[in-house]
Every structure is written in structure tokens, then in C-alpha cells.
C-alpha positions as CSV (number, residue, x, y, z in Angstrom):
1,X,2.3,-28.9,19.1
2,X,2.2,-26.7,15.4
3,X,-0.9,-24.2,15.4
4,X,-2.1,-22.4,12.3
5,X,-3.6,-19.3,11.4
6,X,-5.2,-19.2,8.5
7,X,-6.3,-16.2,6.1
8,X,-7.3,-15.0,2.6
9,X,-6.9,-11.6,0.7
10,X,-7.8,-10.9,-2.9
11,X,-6.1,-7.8,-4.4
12,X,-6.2,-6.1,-7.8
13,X,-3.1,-7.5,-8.9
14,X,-2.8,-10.2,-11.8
15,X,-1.0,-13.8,-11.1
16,X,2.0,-13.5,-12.9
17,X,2.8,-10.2,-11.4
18,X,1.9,-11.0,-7.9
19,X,3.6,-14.2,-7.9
20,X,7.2,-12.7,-9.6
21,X,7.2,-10.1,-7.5
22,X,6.6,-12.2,-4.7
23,X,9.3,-14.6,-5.6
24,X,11.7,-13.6,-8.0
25,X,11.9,-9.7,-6.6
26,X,11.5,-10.7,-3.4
27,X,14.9,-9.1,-1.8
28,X,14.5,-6.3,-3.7
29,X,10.7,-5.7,-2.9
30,X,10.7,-6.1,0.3
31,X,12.2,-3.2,2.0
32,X,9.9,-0.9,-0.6
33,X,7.3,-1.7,0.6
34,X,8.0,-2.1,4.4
35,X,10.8,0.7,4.5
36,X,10.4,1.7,7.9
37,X,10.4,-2.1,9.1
38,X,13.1,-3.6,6.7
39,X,16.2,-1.5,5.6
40,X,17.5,-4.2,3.3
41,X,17.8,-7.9,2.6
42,X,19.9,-10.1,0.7
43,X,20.5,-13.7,-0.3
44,X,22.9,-15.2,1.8
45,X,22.8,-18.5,1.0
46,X,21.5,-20.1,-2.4
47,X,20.2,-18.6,-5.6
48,X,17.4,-17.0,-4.1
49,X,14.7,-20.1,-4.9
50,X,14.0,-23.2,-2.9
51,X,15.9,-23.4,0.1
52,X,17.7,-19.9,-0.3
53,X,18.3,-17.9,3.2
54,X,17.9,-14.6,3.2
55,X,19.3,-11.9,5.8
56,X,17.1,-9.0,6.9
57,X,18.3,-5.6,7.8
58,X,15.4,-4.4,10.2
59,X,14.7,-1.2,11.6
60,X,13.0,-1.5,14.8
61,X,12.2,1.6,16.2
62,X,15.6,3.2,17.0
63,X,17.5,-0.4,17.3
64,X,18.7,-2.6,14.4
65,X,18.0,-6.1,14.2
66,X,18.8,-9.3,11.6
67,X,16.3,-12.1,10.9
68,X,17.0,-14.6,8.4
69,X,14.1,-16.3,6.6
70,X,14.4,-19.3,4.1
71,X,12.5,-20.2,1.5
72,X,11.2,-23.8,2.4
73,X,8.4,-24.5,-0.8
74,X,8.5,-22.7,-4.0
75,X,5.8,-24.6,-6.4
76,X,5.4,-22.0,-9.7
77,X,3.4,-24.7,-11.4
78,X,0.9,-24.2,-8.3
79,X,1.9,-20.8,-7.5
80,X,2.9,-21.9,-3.8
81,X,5.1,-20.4,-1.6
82,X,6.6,-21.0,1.7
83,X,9.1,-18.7,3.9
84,X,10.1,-19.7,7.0
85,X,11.9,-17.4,10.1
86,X,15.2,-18.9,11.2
87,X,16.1,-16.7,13.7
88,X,15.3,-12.9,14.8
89,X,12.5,-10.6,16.3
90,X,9.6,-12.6,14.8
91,X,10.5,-15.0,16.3
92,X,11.2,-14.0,19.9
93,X,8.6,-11.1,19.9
94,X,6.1,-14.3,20.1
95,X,8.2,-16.4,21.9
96,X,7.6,-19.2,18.7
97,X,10.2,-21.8,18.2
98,X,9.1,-22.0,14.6
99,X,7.2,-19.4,12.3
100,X,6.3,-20.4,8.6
101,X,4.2,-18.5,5.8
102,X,2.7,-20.1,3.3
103,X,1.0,-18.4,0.6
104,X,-1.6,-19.9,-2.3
105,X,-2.1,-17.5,-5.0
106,X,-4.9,-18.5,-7.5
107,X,-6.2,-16.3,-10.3
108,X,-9.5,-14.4,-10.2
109,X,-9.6,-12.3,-13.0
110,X,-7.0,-11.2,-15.4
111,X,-6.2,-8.6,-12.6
112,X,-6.9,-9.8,-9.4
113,X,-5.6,-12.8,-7.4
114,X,-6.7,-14.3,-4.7
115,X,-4.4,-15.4,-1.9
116,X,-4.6,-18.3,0.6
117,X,-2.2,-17.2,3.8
118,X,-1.1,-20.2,6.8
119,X,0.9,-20.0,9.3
120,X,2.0,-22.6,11.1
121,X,3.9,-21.8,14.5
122,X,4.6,-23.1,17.6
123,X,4.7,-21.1,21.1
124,X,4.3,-22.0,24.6
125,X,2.7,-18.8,25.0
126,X,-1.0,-19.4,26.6
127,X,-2.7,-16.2,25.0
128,X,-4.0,-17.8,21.6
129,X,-5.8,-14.6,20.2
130,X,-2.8,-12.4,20.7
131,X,-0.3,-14.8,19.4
132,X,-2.3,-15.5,16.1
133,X,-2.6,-11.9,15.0
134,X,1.3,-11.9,15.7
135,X,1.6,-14.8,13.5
136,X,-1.0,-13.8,10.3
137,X,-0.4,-9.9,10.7
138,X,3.1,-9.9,8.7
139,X,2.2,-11.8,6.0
140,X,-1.5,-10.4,5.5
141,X,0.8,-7.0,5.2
142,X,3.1,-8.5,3.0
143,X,0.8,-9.1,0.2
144,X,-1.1,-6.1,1.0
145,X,2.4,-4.1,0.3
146,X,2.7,-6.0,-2.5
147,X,-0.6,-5.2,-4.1
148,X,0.0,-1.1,-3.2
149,X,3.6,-1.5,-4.8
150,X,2.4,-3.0,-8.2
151,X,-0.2,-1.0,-8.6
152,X,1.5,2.1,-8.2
153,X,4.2,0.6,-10.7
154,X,1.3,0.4,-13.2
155,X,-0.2,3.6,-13.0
């Protein structure tokens, strides 16, 4: 049976830039502002919108790893997004079978956001508070990164 995890984070960072950074940069972001967890990704498959996979270069401690992640709900008239791990360490460091982010970015001001977060996983694992901080840590840091990055890219 699915679970979720649900959070919310608002950060100093205006719509439009949060949510093309978060989307449209995406593979180019990511590994900026996670450098010593992802070395590089890249669009495998697709254009890089809905239903693009994407192949991650991570950089686990001393060993290297791949995870893919696809993009399974791209909204821009919503600002709704949804990435979902296909196969890797996220997925088998929790034991889940399936792992999907979604975020909800709404505007609060003209420079900050405010950002739903769910996760949806399943795991047969039995130790619920443990697993859901696996499950909403990464993304929660995601956007966090995100925020950092932009706003040193506007100072």
C-alpha cells in the first residue's frame, strides 16, 4: 500500500525563477547544488519535460552509483511537478519499490514561493519514522539548494 510524506518550505526565491530552475535547468542545476552527492546528470531519454528520464552520476562516499529519475507530471500552468526514481540508491537505501516527489510551488510575494512537497512511496520496511525522513529529506534539500543557488546568482 502507497504512503506519503508530506511537507512545505517557503524560500526567498520568486515563482518564475524557482520553477525554471526547477524544471527547465534541472540537469544542469542539480549537481551545483548537491556537488558532493551528484557528479552529473543528463537527459537520457526525451526532451527533458514530461516523461523525460534522466541518468544520475552520484558520488556516494568513495563508490559511484547511477539512478535514473523521470519526470512523471509537469503542469507550468499550475506550477506542478512530479519526479519519480526508477532505479538506484534511493531506492534501495529504503528498500521502496516506488519513490515519487511532487512539488506545488505557489507565489507568496514577488520574491518568495511557497512549496507544497509529497512523497508517495511504498516499502515493506516496518520503521515508519525512519523511512519518512528518507523519503521527504531529498526533496526538502532540493528546493532548499535551489533557493541558496538562486540567491547567490542574484547577489
Amino acid at each position: 500500500m502507497a504512503k506519503e510524506k508530506k511537507a512545505q518550505v517557503k524560500v526567498k526565491v520568486g515563482i518564475e525563477s524557482l520553477w525554471r530552475t526547477m524544471t527547465k535547468d534541472l540537469a544542469l542545476v542539480v549537481p551545483k547544488i548537491a556537488p558532493t552527492v551528484v557528479e552529473s546528470m543528463e537527459v537520457i531519454e526525451g526532451d527533458g519535460g514530461l516523461g523525460s528520464l534522466f541518468l544520475l552520476h552520484l558520488c556516494i562516499g568513495a563508490s559511484k552509483k547511477l539512478q535514473k529519475e523521470k519526470i512523471v507530471e509537469l503542469d507550468e500552468s499550475t506550477y506542478r511537478f512530479g519526479i519519480q526514481v526508477v532505479e538506484g540508491p534511493a531506492l534501495t537505501r529504503g528498500s521502496f519499490s516506488t519513490l515519487t516527489s511532487t512539488f506545488q510551488v505557489s507565489a507568496v510575494g514577488e520574491k518568495e514561493s511557497l512549496v507544497d512537497v509529497n512523497v508517495v512511496y511504498q516499502t515493506d520496511r516496518q520503521d515508519q519514522a525512519i523511512i519518512e525522513e528518507m523519503a521527504i529529506q531529498p526533496p526538502l534539500n532540493f528546493i532548499l539548494g535551489l533557493e541558496k543557488f538562486l540567491l547567490q546568482l542574484s547577489e
